[in-house]
N, C-alpha and C positions, 0 to 999 in steps of 0.2 A: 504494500500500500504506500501512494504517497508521501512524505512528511509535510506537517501541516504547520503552521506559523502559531506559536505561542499567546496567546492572547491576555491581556491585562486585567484584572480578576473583574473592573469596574467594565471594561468594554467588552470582557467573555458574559459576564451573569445577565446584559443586554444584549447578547447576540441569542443567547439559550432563550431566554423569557421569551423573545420574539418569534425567533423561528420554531420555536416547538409548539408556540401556543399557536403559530399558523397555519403551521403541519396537522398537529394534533385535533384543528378545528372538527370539532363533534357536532351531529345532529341526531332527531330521534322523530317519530312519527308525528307528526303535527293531530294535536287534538286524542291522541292513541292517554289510553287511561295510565295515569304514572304510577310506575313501581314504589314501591315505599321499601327502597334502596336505602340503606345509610351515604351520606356523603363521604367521598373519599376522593383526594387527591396526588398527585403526584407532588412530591416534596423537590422538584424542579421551579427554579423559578420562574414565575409565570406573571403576566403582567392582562389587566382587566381585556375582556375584549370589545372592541370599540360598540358604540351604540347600536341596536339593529342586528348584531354578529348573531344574539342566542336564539337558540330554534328547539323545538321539543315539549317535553312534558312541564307542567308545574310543578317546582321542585316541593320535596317533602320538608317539611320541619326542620327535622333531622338536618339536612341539605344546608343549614344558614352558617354552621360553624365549617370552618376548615382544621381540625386540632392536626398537631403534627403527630404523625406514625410511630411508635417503637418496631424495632423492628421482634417478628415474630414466626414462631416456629410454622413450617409448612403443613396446612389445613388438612384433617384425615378425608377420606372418602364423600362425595358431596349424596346425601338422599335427594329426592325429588322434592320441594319445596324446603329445605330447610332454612332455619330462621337464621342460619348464619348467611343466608345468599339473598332472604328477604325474599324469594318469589314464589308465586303461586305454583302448585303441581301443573307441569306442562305437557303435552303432547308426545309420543316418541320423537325422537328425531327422524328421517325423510330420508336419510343417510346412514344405513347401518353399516356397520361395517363389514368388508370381504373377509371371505381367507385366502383367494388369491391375489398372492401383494403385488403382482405385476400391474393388477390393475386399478392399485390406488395412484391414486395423482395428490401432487404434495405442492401447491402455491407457496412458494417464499418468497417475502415481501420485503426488501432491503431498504427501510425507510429513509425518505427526504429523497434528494437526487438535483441537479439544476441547480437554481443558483440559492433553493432550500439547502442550505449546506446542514442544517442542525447543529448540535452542539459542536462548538471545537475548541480546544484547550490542550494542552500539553502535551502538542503535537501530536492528535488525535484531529481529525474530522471524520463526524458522525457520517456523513453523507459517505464516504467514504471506507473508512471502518465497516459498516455495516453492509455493503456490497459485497468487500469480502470475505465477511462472517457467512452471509449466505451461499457465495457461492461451495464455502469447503461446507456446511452442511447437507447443502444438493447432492458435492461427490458422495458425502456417506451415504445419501437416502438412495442415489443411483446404485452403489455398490452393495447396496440391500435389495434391490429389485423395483423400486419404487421411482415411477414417475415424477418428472419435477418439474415446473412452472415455474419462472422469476419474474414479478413482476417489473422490474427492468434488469437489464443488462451493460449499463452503463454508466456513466457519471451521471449524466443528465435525469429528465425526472420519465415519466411512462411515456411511450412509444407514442408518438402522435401528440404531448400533452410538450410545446414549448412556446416561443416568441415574448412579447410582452406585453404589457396589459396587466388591470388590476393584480394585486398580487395573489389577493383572499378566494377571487374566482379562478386562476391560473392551479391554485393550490387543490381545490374543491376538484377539480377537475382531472387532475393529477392524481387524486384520492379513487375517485371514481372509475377512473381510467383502468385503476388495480382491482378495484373488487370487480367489473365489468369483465375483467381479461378473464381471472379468476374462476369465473361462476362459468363463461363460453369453455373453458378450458375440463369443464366438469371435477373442479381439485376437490378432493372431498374433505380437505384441512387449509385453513388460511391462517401461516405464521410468520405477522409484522416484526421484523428485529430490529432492536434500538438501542441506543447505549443514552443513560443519562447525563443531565449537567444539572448543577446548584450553585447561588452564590457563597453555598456555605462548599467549600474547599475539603468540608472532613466526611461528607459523605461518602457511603459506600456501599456496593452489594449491586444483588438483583432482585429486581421487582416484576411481575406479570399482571397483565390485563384485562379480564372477561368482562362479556356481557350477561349481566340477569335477564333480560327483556328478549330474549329471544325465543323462538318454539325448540330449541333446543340448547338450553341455559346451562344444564347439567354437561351439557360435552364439550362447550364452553369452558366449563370449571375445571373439567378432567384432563382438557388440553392448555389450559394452564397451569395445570396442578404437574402435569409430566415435565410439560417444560422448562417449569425455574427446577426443576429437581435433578433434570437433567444437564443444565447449565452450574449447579452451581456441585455437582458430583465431577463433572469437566473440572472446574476449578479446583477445587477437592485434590482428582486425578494428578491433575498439575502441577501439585504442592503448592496450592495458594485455595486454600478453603476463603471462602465469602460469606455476607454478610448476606442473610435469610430476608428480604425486605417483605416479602409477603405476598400473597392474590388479592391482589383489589378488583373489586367491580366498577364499572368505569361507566356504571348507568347514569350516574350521577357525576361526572369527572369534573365538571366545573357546576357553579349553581349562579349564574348571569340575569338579575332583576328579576329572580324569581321562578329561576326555569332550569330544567337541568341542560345538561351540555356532554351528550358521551363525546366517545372519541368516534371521529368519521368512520375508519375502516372497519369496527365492532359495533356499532349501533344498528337499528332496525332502520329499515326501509320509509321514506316519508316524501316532507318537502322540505326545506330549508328555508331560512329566514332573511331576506337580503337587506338591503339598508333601507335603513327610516320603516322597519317591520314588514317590506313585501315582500310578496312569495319569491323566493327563490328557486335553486333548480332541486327537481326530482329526485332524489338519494336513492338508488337501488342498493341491499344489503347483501352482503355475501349468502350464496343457498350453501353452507358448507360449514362448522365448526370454526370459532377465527378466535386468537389472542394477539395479543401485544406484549413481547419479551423486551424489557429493559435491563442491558446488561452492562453491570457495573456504571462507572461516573468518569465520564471523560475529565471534568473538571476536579478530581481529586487525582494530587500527581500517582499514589499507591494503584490505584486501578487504572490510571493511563498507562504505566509501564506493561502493565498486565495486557492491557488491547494492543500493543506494541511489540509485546514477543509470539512471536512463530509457532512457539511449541504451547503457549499457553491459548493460545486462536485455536489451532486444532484442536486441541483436547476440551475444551469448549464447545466447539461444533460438533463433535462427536458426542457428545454430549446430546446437546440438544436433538441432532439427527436419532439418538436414541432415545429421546424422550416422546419425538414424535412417532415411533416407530411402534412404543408402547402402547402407545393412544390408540393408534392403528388393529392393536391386535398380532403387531409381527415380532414385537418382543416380548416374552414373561415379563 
């Protein structure tokens, strides 16, 4: 991977706020009845998003506070409605899974891309980084039997999705662009990889992202539940054990004048909210299982060295590649 230019803790913690909260832009079914989700957010720094941005549910109660996270041990097995996921008993999922693995298809989703670079700090860019996190996970999933799909292939952001023009609509579209390929592609797993940033320097670990709100909530939970365990047993592997940050539900990711805010690529299907409150564009939602793996914190120098060596990438991605493999049904 490239080396990235160091950034000033004042001019990195404004590059993170910004780009991840534009990347990260969430929406949820306009008028769809809200989950009574706890709020929960990303201990990345984040800055408000402008007027007109929020789209979705009315946030719950719950939703007004942001407390910060300890971090905390990984969640045992998820039942159908349990009260630690806050959701109703839902439907099977549409997507069972095979036993023959040739013909799972596996979406990996190398987030940011373009001139979204995402976090960057201690010669680490996410945009970057994260490309080829995906690509050595793919090798493993291929060398398992297992079809793979990348949402890009490139620096830049999805195939067709560039030039300029607003930035929040270029990004929406960018977003869309992926779960779009995703769903044509028939992957029966959508896994977005990300590495964190924070103004605060001493953070660390991995953290994973599901959605409650989905008709299949529980496989959600199970494909995040595999994957920080598989990410952070990589690390382990590596001899650099990590810090357990937890599964958060990301129904509720941001709570904007009253409204929740998931994350785009993991949220349900709706319309979006454009400026001065009109309708926006159409969100079509992944038909397939999806999370959001944040690994480690580019902005802490300890785990940028860590996204920086070779052997600790690999054993990371094998990791993960066996975490989703699990989920799958092709690993014990």
């Amino acid at each position: 991977m490239s080396r990235a230019r160091t950034l000033p803790l004042a001019a990195r913690s404004l590059a993170v706020s910004a780009l991840t909260a534009a990347l990260l832009l969430g929406c949820s079914a306009r008028g769809a009845a809200p989950a009574a989700a706890p709020h929960v957010s990303s201990t990345a720094a984040m800055t408000p998003l402008p007027a007109g941005e929020a789209s979705g549910t009315p946030a719950p109660p719950a939703a007004q506070a942001s407390p910060t996270r300890s971090p905390q041990p990984s969640p045992g097995p998820l039942a159908t409605g349990s009260p630690r996921a806050a959701i109703a008993p839902q439907p099977p999922s549409p997507l069972p899974p095979r036993t023959d693995r040739s013909g799972f298809v596996v979406a990996l989703d190398p987030g940011h891309g373009g001139d979204e670079s995402g976090a960057a700090a201690n010669g680490v860019v996410e945009r970057d980084s994260n490309l080829d996190l995906a690509m050595r996970v793919g090798e493993f999933l291929k060398t398992a039997g297992v079809q793979v799909y990348y949402t890009r292939t490139d620096g830049g952001r999805a195939p067709g999705i560039g030039g300029n023009g607003d930035t929040r609509s270029l990004t929406r579209n960018d977003l869309q662009a992926r779960v779009t390929a995703a769903n044509r592609a028939g992957a029966d797993v959508f896994v977005s990889l990300h590495s964190n940033g924070a103004a605060d320097t001493s953070l660390r670990g991995v953290e994973v992202y599901y959605e409650s709100r989905r008709p299949f909530a529980d496989q959600n939970y199970r494909l995040a539940q595999n994957l920080i365990d598989g990410a952070l047993r990589g690390l382990a592997n590596s001899g650099n054990p990590s810090v357990n940050r937890g599964i958060i539900d990301a129904a509720c990711w941001r709570n904007f004048q009253g409204r929740c805010v998931g994350l785009f690529v993991l949220s349900p299907g709706g319309t979006t909210t454009g400026s001065g409150g009109s309708t926006g564009q159409v969100k079509e939602a992944t038909n397939m299982p999806a999370a959001l793996l944040e690994t480690l914190f580019v902005s802490s120098p300890e785990d940028a060295a860590l996204l920086r060596d070779d052997a600790v990438r690999t054993a990371v991605a094998r990791g993960i590649a066996e975490g989703i493999l699990r989920f799958l049904g092709v690993l014990a």
